[in-house]
C-alpha positions, 0 to 999 in steps of 0.5 A, a space after each residue: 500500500 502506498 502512503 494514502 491507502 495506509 492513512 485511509 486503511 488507519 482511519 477505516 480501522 478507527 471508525 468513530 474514533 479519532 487519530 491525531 496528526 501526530 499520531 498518524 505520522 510516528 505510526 507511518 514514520 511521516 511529518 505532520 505536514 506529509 500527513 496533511 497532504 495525503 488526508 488532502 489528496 483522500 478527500 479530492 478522490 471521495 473521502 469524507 474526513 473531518 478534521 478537528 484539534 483532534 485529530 481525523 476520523 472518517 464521517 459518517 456518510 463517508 462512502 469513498 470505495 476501499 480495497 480494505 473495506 471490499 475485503 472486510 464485508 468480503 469475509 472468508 471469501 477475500 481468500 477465495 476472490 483476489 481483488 484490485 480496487 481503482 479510483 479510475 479506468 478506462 473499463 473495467 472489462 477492457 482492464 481485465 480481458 488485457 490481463 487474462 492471460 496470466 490472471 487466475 479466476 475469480 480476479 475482480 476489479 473494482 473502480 470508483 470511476 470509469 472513463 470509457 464504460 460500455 454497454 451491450 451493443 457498442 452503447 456508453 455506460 455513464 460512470 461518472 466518479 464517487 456516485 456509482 460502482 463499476 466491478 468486473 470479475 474474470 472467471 473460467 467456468 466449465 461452461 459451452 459457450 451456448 450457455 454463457 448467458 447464464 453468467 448474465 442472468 447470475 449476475 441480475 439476481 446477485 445484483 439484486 440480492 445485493 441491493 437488498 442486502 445493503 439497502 431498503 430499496 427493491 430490485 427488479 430485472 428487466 430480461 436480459 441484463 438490467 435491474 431496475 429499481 423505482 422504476 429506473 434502471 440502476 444496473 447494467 450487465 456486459 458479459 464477454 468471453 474468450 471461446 476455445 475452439 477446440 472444446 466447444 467451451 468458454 477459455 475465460 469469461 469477464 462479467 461487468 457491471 456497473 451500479 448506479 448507487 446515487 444520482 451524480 451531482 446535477 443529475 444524469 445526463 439528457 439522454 438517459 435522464 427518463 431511464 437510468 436512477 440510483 439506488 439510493 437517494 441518501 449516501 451511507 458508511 461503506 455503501 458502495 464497498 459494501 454493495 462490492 463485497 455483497 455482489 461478489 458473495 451471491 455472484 460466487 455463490 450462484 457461479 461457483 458454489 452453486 454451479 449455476 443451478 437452481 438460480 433460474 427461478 430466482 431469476 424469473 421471479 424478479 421479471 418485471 417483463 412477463 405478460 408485457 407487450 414488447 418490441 424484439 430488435 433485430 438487425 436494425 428492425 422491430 417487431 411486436 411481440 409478447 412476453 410469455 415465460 423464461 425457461 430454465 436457461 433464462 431465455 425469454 420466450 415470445 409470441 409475435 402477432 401471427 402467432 408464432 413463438 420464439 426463445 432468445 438469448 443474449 446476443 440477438 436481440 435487445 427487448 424494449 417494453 411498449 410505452 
């Protein structure tokens, strides 16, 4: 750890109490003054510090993102979930799939901010900084690769036991990779993989997912303003770590410990699209259909107007609800 993560992990471990300047320094064999400075620099990336005759201690509603607090609400399973918590990057997805070559399954990256999100289909994710987490985990499953949506659909119900783990809102899913909640989405999925050839089956599969967790200052931007909300409207200690270490729980429960059984229902459950009339989107055309039923793989199944019926999966379509 560099010098400011020390100063942050030493407050973390303090909680409500304070630490003297002088304190800090002979404890990290630093001036008063380095001290200052880094507490400066902590503040400027997101944490909420107050600063009296007294000493430091972190506020009550600081919810600056932390690889010691991930790991502290992770548990037994920080052993398990190898972890990299960033202020900033381009993508997390993009991050990883560069390193999966010598990176072992279940390596999480976690970051505060994203300058270069994406969504499915070539579209931006808005990850603007301090409001929002973006998490992306590589796994090797032994999975073929027709049945990659699984690692999707996961992800959907981790989410939303996530979020109702850590907070009093209720989630919903939207098929096939956006959760709502209040009626606004608050979390998109983007899954992409690596296939061998020879087997038929998944070399290496990277999940992200980014959670608006509060509304950004000024709010979101024009064009998705209609659609996207945060989770929550009040900020709390440790939520967005917090809201990390619960995802990753339920995702490795689902994916590992569960190997990916028994979820599907779950999944169904939180469908808010069933019974719903919807526009399936394909190759730049639309057409009119109803939502029946997910089936066991989490495919949606649909009836158009002339009475014929269909099973999608990822990767072929996008579902819009008619207004």
């Amino acid at each position: 750890m560099n010098t400011k993560q020390q100063i942050a992990a030493l407050l973390e471990r303090s909680e409500k109490e304070y630490l003297s300047g002088s304190a800090i320094a002979e404890t990290l064999g630093l001036t008063r003054a380095a001290v200052w400075k880094c507490v400066k620099q902590l503040e400027a990336e997101g944490y909420d510090i107050e600063s009296t005759k007294r000493g430091y201690r972190l506020g009550v509603k600081n919810d600056a993102l932390s690889e010691g607090l991930v790991k502290k609400y992770l548990g037994v399973l920080a052993d398990k979930i190898s972890l990299e918590v960033l202020g900033s990057v381009d993508s997390t997805n993009t991050y990883l799939k560069g390193k999966a070559a010598e990176t072992s399954s279940w390596h999480a990256a976690v970051a505060s901010q994203q300058t270069a999100g994406r969504g499915r289909m070539g579209r931006s994710f808005e990850s603007p900084a301090n409001t929002g987490v973006y998490l992306s985990i590589l796994v090797r499953p032994d999975l073929p690769a027709q049945e990659a949506l699984k690692l999707t659909t996961a992800a959907a119900v981790a989410a939303c036991l996530a979020i109702e783990e850590c907070t009093d809102s209720k989630a919903r899913i939207k098929w096939v990779n956006d959760v709502y909640v209040n009626g606004r989405k608050t979390c998109g999925i983007l899954t992409e993989a690596s296939i061998d050839l020879e087997s038929g089956g998944l070399d290496w599969a990277v999940m992200g997912i980014g959670f608006n967790v509060y509304e950004p200052e000024g709010g979101f931007p024009e064009e998705i303003r209609n659609i996207a909300g945060p989770i929550t409207a009040e900020r709390a200690r440790d939520l967005r770590s917090r809201i990390s270490a619960s995802f990753l729980k339920h995702y490795y429960d689902i994916v590992e410990a569960g190997g990916l059984d028994g979820f599907a229902e779950e999944y169904k459950r939180r469908s808010f699209i069933i019974g719903e009339r919807v526009n399936v989107l394909r190759g730049g055309t639309s057409r009119s259909a109803r939502a029946l039923d997910i089936d066991e793989e989490c495919r949606l199944i649909v009836e158009y107007e002339d009475g014929s019926r269909e099973a999608l999966s990822s990767g072929e379509v996008s579902i819009r609800p008619v207004k």
